[in-house]
KEDRENTI-814225 format. One line per 2 residues: their letters; for each residue x, y, z negated of N, C-alpha, C. Coordinates in steps of 0.02 Angstrom, whole numbers, plus 50000, padded with zeros to 5 digits. Layout:
N
a> X/Y/Z/X/Y/Z/X/Y/Z  ...
//
This chain:
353
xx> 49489/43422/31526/49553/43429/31560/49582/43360/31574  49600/43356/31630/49643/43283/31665/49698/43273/31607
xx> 49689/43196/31581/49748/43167/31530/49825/43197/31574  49879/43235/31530/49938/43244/31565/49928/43309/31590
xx> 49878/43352/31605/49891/43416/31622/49927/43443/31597  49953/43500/31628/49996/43536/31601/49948/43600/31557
xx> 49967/43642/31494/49961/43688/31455/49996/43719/31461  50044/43745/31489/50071/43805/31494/50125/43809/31561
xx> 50138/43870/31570/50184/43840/31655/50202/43945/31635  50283/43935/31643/50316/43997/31664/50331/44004/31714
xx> 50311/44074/31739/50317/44073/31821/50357/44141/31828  50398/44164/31888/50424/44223/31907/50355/44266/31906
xx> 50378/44356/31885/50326/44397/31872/50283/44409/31956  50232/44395/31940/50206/44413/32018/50179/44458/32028
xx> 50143/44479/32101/50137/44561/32116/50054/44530/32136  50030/44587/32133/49936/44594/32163/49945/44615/32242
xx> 49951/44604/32289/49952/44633/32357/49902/44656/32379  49835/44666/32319/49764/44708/32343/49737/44718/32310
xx> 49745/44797/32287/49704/44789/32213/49667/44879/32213  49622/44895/32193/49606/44955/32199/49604/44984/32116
xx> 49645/45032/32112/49657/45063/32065/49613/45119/32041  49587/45148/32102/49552/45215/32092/49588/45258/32083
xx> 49570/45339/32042/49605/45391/32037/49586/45415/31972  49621/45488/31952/49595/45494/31902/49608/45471/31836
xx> 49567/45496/31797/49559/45460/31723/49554/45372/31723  49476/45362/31774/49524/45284/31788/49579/45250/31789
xx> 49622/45271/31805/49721/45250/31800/49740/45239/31730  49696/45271/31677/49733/45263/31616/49704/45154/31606
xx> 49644/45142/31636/49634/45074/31598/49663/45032/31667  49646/45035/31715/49680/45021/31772/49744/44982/31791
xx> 49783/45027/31778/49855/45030/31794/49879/44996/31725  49881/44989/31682/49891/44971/31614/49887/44878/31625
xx> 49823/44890/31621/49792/44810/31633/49835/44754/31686  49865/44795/31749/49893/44745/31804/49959/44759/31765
xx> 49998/44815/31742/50063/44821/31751/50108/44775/31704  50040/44772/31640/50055/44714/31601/50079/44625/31626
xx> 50051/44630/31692/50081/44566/31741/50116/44556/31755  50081/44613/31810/50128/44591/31875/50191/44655/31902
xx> 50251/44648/31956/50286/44680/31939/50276/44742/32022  50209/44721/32051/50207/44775/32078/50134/44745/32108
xx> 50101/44816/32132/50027/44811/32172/50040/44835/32239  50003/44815/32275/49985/44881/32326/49897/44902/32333
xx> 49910/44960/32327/49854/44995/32290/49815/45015/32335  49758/45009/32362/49716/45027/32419/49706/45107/32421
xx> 49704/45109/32492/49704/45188/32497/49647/45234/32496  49596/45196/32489/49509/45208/32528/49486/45246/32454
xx> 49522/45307/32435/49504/45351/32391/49446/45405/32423  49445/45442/32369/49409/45506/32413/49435/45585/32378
xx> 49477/45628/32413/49483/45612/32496/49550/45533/32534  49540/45496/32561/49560/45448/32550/49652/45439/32579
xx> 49703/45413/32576/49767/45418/32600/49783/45414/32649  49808/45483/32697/49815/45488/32771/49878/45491/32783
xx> 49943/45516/32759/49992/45537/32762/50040/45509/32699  50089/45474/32724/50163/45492/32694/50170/45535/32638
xx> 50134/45592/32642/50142/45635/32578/50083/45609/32515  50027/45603/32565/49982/45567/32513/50003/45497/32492
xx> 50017/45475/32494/50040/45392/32477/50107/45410/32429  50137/45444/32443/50166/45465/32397/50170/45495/32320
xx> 50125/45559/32330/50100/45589/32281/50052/45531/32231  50009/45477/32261/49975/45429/32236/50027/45375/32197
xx> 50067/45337/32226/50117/45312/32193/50152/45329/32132  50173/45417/32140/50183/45445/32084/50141/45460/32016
xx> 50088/45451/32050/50048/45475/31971/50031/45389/31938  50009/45350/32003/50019/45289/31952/50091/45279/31926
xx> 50141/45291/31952/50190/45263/31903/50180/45301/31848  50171/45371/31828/50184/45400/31791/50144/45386/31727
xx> 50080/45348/31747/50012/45325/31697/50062/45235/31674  50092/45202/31716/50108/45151/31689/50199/45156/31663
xx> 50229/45220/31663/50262/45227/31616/50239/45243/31552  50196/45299/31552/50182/45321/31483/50141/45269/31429
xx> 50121/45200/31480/50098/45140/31447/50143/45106/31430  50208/45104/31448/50275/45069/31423/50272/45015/31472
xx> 50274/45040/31520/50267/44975/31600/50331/45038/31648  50392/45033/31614/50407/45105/31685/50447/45058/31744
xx> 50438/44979/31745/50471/44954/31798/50411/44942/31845  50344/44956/31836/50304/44945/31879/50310/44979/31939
xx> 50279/44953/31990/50285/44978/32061/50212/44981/32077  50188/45048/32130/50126/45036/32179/50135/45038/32231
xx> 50150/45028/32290/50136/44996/32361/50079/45041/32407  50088/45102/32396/50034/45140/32438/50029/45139/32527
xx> 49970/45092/32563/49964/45104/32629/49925/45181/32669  49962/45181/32712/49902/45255/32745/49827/45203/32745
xx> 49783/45248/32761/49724/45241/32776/49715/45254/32847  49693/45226/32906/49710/45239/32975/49604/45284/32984
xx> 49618/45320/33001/49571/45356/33037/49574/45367/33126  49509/45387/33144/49524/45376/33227/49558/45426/33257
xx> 49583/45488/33196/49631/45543/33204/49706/45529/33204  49721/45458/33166/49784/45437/33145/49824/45440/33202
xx> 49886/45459/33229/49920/45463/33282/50000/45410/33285  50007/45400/33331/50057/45362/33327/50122/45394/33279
xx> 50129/45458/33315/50185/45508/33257/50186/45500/33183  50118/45500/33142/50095/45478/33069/50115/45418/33057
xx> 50119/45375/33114/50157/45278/33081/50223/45316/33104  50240/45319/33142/50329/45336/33156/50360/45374/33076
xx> 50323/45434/33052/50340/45471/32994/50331/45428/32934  50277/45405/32924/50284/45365/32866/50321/45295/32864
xx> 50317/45280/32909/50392/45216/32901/50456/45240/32895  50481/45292/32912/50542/45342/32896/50542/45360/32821
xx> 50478/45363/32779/50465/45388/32723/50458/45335/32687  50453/45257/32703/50433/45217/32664/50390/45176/32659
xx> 50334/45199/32689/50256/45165/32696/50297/45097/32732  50251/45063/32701/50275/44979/32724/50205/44971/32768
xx> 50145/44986/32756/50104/44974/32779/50037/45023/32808  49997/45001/32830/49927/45059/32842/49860/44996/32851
xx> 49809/45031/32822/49755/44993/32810/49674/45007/32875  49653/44937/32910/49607/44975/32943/49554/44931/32914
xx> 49496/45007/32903/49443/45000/32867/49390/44992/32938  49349/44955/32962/49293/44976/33011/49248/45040/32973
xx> 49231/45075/33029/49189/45127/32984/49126/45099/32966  49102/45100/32900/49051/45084/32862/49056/45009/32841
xx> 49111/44989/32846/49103/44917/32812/49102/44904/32738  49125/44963/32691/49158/44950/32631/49160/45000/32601
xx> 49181/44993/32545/49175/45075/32484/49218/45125/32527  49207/45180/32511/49255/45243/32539/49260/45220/32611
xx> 49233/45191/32645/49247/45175/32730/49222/45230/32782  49181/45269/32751/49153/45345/32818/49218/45365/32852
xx> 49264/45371/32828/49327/45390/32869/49368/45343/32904  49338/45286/32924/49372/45216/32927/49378/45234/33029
xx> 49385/45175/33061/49385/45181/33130/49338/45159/33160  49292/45195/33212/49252/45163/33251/49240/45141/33294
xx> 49307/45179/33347/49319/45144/33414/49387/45132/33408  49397/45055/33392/49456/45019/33401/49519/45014/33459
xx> 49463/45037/33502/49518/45007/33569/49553/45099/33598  49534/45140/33548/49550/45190/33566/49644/45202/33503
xx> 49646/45165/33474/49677/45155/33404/49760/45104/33445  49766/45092/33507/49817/45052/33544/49870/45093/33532
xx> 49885/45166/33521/49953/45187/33510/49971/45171/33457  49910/45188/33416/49940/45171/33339/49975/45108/33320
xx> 49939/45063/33346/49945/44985/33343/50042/44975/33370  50020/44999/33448/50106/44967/33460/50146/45020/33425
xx> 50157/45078/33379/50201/45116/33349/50206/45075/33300  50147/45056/33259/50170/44970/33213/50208/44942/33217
xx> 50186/44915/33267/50249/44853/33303/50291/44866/33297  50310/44907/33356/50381/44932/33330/50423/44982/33281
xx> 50396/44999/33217/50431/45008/33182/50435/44965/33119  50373/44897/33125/50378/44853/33074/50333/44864/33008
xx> 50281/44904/33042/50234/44918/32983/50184/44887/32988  50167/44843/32932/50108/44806/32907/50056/44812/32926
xx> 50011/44796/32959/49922/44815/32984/49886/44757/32925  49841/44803/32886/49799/44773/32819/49738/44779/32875
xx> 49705/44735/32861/49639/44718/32903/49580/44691/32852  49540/44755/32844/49454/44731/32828/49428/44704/32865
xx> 49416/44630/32869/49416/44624/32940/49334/44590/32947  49292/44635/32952/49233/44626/32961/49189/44665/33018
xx> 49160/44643/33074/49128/44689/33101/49061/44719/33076  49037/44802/33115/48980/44836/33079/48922/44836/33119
xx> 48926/44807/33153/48881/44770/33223/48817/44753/33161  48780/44812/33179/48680/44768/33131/48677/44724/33161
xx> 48677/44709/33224/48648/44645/33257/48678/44570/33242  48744/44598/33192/48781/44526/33185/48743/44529/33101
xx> 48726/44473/33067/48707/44450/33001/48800/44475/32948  48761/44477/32899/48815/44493/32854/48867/44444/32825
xx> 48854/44377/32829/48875/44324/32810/48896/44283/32851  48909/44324/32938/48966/44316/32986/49002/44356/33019
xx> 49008/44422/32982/49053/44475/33002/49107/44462/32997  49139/44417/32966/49194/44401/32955/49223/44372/33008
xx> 49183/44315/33004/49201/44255/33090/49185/44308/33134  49144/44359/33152/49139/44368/33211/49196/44435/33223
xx> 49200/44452/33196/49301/44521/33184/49351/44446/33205  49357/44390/33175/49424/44344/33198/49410/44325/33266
xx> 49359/44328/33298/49360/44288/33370/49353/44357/33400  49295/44402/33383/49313/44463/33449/49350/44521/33431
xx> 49384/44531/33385/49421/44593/33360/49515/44569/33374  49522/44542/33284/49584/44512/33265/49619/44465/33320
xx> 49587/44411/33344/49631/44384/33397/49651/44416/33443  49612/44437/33480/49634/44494/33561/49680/44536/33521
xx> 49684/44568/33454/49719/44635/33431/49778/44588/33432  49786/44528/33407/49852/44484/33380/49888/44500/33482
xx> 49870/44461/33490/49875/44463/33577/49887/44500/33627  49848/44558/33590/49887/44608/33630/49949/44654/33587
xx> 49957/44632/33538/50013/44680/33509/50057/44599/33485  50106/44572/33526/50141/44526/33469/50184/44509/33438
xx> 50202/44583/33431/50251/44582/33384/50227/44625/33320  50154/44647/33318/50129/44666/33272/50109/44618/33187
xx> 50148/44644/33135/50109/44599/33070/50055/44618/33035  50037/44559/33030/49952/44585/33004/49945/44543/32933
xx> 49910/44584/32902/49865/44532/32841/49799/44541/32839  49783/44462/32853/49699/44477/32827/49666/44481/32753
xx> 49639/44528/32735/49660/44538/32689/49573/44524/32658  49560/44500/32581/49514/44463/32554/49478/44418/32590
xx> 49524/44356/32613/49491/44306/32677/49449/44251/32643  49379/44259/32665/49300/44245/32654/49296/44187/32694
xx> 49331/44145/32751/49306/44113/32798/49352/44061/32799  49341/43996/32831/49370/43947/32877/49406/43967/32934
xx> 49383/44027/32974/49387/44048/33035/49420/44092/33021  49459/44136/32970/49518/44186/32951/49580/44135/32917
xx> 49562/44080/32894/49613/44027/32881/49638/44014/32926  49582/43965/32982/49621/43928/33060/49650/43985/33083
xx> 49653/44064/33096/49671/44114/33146/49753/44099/33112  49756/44109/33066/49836/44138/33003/49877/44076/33023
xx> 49845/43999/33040/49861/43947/33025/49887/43945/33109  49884/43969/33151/49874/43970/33234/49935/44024/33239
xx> 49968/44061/33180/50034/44112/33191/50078/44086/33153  50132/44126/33166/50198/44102/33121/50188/44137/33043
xx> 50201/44122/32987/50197/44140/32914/50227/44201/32918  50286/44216/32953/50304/44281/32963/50265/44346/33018
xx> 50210/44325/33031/50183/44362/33086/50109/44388/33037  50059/44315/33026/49998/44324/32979/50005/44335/32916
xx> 49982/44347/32880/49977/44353/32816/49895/44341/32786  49888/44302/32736/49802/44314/32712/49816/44321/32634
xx> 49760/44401/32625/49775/44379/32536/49711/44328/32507  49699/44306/32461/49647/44272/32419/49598/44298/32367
xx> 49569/44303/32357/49548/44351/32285/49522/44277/32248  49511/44296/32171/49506/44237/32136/49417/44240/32135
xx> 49374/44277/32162/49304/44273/32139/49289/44232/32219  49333/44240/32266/49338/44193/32338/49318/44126/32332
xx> 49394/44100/32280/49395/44037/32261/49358/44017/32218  49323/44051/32158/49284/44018/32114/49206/44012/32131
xx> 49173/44044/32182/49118/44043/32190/49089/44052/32261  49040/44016/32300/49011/44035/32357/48944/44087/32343
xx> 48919/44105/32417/48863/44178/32410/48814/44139/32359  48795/44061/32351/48743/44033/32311/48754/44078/32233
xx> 48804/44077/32197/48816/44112/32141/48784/44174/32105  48791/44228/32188/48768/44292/32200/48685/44283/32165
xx> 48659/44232/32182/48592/44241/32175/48565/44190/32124  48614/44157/32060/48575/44104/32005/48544/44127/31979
xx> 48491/44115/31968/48458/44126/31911/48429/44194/31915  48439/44221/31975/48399/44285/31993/48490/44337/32027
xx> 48454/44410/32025/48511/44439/32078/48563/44463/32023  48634/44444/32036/48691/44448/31984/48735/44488/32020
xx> 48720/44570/32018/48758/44623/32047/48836/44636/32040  48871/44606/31962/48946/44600/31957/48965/44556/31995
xx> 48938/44509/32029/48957/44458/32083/48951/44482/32152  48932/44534/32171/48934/44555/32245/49001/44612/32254
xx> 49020/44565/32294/49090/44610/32349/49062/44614/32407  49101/44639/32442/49128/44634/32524/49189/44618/32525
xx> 49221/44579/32565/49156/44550/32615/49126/44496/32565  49064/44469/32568/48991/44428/32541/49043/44363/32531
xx> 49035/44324/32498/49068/44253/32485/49015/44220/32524  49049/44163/32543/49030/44133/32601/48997/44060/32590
xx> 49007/44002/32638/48984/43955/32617/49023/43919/32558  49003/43859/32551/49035/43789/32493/49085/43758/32546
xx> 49109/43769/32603/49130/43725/32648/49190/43793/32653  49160/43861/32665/49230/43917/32682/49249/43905/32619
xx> 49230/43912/32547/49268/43927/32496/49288/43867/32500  49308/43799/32494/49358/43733/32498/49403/43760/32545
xx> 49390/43777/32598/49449/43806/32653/49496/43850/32616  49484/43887/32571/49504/43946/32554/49543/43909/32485
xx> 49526/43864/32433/49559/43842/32402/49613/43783/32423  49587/43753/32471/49649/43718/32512/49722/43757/32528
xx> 49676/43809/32561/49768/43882/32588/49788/43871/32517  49735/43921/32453/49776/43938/32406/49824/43886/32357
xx> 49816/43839/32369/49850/43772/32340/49913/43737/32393  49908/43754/32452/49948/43714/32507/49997/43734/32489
xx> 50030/43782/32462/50104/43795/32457/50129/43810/32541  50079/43870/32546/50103/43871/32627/50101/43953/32645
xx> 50175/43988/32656/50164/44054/32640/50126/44103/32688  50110/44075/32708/50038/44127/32722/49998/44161/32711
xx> 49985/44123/32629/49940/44145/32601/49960/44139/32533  49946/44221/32491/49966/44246/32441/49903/44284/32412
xx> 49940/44290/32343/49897/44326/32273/49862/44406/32315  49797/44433/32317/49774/44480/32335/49724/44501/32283
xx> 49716/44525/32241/49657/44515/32177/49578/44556/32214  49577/44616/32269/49534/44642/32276/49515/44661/32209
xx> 49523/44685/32158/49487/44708/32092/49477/44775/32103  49405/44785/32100/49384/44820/32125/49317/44856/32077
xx> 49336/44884/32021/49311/44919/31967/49254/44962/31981  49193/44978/31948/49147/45007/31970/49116/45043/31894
xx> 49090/45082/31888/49038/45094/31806/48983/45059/31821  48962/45048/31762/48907/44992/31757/48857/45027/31787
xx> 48823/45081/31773/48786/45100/31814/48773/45100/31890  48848/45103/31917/48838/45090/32004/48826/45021/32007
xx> 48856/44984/31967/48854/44914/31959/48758/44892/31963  48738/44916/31918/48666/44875/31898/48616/44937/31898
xx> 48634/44951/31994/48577/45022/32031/48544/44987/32073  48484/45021/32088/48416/44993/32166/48496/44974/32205
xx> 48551/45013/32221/48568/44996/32281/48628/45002/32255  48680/44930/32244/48738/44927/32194/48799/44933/32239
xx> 48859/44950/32188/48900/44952/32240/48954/44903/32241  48991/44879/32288/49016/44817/32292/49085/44799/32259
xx> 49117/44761/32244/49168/44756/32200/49177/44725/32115  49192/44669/32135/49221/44622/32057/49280/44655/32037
xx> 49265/44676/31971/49326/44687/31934/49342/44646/31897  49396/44614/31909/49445/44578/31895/49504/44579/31840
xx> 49517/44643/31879/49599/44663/31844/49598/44628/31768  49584/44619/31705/49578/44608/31643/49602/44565/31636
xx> 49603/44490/31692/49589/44413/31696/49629/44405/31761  49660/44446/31782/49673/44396/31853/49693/44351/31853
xx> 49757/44336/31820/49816/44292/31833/49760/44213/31808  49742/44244/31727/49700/44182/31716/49649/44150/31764
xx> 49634/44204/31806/49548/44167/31838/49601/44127/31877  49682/44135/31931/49692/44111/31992/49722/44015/31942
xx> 49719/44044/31875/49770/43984/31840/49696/43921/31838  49640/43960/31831/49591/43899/31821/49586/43869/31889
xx> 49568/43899/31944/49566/43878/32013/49651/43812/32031  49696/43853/32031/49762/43792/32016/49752/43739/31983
xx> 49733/43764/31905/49719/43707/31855/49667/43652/31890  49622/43678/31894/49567/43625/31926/49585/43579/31963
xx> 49622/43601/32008/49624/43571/32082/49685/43531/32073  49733/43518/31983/49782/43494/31985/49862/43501/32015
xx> 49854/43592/32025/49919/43611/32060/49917/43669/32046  49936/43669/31978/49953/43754/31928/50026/43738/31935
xx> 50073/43703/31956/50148/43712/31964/50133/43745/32046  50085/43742/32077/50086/43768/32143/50084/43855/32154
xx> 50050/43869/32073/50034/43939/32070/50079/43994/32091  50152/43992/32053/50201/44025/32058/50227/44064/32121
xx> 50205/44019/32192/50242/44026/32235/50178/44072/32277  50110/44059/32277/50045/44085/32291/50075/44158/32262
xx> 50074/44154/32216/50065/44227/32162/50140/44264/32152  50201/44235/32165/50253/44271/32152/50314/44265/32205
xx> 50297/44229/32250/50357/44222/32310/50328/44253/32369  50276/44221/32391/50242/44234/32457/50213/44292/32481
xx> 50201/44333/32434/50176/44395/32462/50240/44450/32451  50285/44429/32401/50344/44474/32405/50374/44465/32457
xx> 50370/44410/32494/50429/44344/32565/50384/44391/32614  50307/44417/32636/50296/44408/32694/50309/44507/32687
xx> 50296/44542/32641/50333/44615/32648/50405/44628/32635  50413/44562/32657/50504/44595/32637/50552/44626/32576
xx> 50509/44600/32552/50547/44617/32466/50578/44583/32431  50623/44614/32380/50633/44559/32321/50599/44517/32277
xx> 50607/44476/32266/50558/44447/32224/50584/44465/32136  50521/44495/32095/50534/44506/32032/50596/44457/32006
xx> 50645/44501/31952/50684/44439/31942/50661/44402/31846  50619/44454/31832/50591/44417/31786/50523/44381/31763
xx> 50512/44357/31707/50447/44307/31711/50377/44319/31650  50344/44287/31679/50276/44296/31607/50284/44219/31607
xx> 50223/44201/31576/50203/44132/31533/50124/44131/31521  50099/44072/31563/50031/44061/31534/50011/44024/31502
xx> 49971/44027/31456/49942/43961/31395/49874/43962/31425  49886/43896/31404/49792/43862/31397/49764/43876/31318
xx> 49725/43941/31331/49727/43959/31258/49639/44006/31260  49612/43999/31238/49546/44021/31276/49536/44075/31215
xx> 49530/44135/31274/49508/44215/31241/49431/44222/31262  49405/44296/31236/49343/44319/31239/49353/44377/31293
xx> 49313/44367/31353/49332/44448/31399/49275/44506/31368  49315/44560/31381/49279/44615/31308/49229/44613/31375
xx> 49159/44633/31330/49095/44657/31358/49104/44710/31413  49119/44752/31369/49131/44831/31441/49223/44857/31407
xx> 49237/44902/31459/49305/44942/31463/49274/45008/31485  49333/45039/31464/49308/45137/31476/49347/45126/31559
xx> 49308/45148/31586/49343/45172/31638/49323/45249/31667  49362/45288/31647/49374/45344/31677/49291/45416/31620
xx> 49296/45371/31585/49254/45395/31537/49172/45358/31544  49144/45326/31594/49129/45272/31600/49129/45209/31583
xx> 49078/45183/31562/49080/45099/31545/49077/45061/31602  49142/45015/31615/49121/44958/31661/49132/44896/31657
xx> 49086/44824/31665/49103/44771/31663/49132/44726/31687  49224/44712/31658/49254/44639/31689/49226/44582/31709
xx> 49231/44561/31757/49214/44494/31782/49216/44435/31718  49150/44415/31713/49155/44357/31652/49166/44411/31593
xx> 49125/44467/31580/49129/44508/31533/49092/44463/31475  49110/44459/31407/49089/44411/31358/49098/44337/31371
xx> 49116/44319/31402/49149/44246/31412/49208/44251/31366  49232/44164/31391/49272/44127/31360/49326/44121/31438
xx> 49376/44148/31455/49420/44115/31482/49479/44084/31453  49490/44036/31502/49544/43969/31434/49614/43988/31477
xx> 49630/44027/31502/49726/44048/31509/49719/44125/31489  49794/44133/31466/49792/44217/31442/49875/44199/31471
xx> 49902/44254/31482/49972/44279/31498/49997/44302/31453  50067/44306/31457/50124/44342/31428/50173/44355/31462
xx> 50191/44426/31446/50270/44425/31460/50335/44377/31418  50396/44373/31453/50432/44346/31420/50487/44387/31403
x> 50536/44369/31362/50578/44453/31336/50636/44399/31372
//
């Protein structure tokens, strides 16, 4: 550690702006784990059957609160978006912004877990888009195209130049977040709008590692998401945003829980779980880079500033204090493994009374 670092830094409680919870018995380890943080999520919708309606986003919200009261978390909040299907109608954004929904999520069809119900013809999806606009609801963007002919490790760049820009362009008064941004080329797009218009979240397995990782020492299946981590040159891009102190870009964890078994199958399924460690993994990335006083505003201003919220009015506390991450967690009666399961991470959190 750099002579003069800092060991500990209290920050306002911050929120996850992307985190997948699951359903179910899952919720009991889940919901527990973040609420202990942070003072609200927004919880991805891409369940099965996955969140179409106002009523569903609702009913979902409710049962997580109800799992992170009975954990002794009852100020926690979840943040439920619709799920946009190519059925979604402009009337469904008009109703759920009347109801609350701050936001709606578009999945390409087949890009991602739970995505079969996602959209496949985009340009058919223009009502939906300007009923957005104008009622001020959030567009969450997977923003990868499903084009075989494009390589997997530029779906990303190739959704920001032929998808996301023309969509920015033609809707502009529409807000968007790009949401788990993999690229240089989803940085420059966010960096080309006003902070109040783009939004990008970060995930911490973004910043700590490029696709080289995926494959040390042979194939390391708890290391594969979507979208694919990218080069040594996108991830610097990506820790530059998350350090600039520039609100654009905010805390998004993507934690994204799996049983070990889907985990370490012929054909695995994608998603770092996180949740256990977040706050710590984003404190080593800060720490490193010499701007853990920068953290606070990444993780507890900026993503509350770009949805229009309050910002938590109370705080946790992190030490430089190095724990053991447990091997496996039950999830949902299932064993599954945290990111850096049996490691040593050197920050742990607290609340403060």
């Amino acid at each position: 550690m750099p002579r003069g670092a800092l060991t500990s830094l209290v920050i306002r409680r911050p929120d996850d702006l992307h985190v997948h919870l699951r359903q179910g018995a899952a919720l009991t380890q889940t919901v527990p784990e973040l609420a202990a943080v942070f003072g609200r999520v927004v919880a991805m919708p891409n369940l099965v059957p996955p969140i179409r309606t106002a009523t569903d986003a609702e009913t979902y919200a409710t049962e997580i609160h109800a799992v992170a009261s009975a954990a002794g978390y009852p100020a926690f909040r979840a943040l439920v978006p619709l799920y946009l299907t190519q059925e979604t109608t402009a009337d469904d954004i008009v109703v759920a912004a009347a109801r609350g929904v701050l936001a709606a999520k578009l999945y390409p069809l087949g890009a991602t877990t739970n995505s079969q119900s996602g959209v496949q013809d985009l340009a058919a999806m223009d009502d939906v888009f300007g009923a957005m606009a104008a009622v001020g609801m959030i567009l969450q963007v997977h923003g990868e195209v499903v084009d075989p002919d494009v390589d997997i490790f530029d779906r990303e760049a190739v959704f920001v130049a032929r998808v996301l820009g023309p969509l920015l362009a033609r809707f502009p008064t529409l807000r968007v977040v790009i949401e788990h941004a993999t690229t240089a080329a989803a940085i420059e797009l966010a960096r080309a709008h006003s902070a109040d218009r783009v939004g990008v979240t970060i995930t911490p397995q973004h910043l700590l590692y490029d696709r080289s990782a995926i494959f040390a020492g042979g194939l390391r299946p708890h290391l594969y998401c979507l979208p694919v981590p990218k080069t040594r040159q996108d991830r610097q891009a990506l820790i530059d945003a998350a350090i600039s102190r520039d609100p654009r870009f905010f805390l998004g964890s993507d934690s994204a829980p799996h049983p070990i078994a889907k985990k370490e199958a012929a054909c695995c399924a994608a998603g770092v779980y996180s949740g256990p460690i977040v706050l710590p993994l984003y404190a080593e990335v800060f720490a490193e880079a010499g701007k853990l006083k920068h953290l606070e505003a990444f993780a507890s201003h900026f993503g509350a500033d770009f949805y229009r919220l309050p910002r938590n009015q109370d705080y946790v506390e992190l030490k430089l204090s190095p724990w053991l991450v447990p091997t496996t967690v039950s999830l949902g009666g299932q064993l599954a493994a945290p990111f850096r399961a049996g490691e040593l991470v050197q920050w742990i959190v607290s609340a403060l009374s």
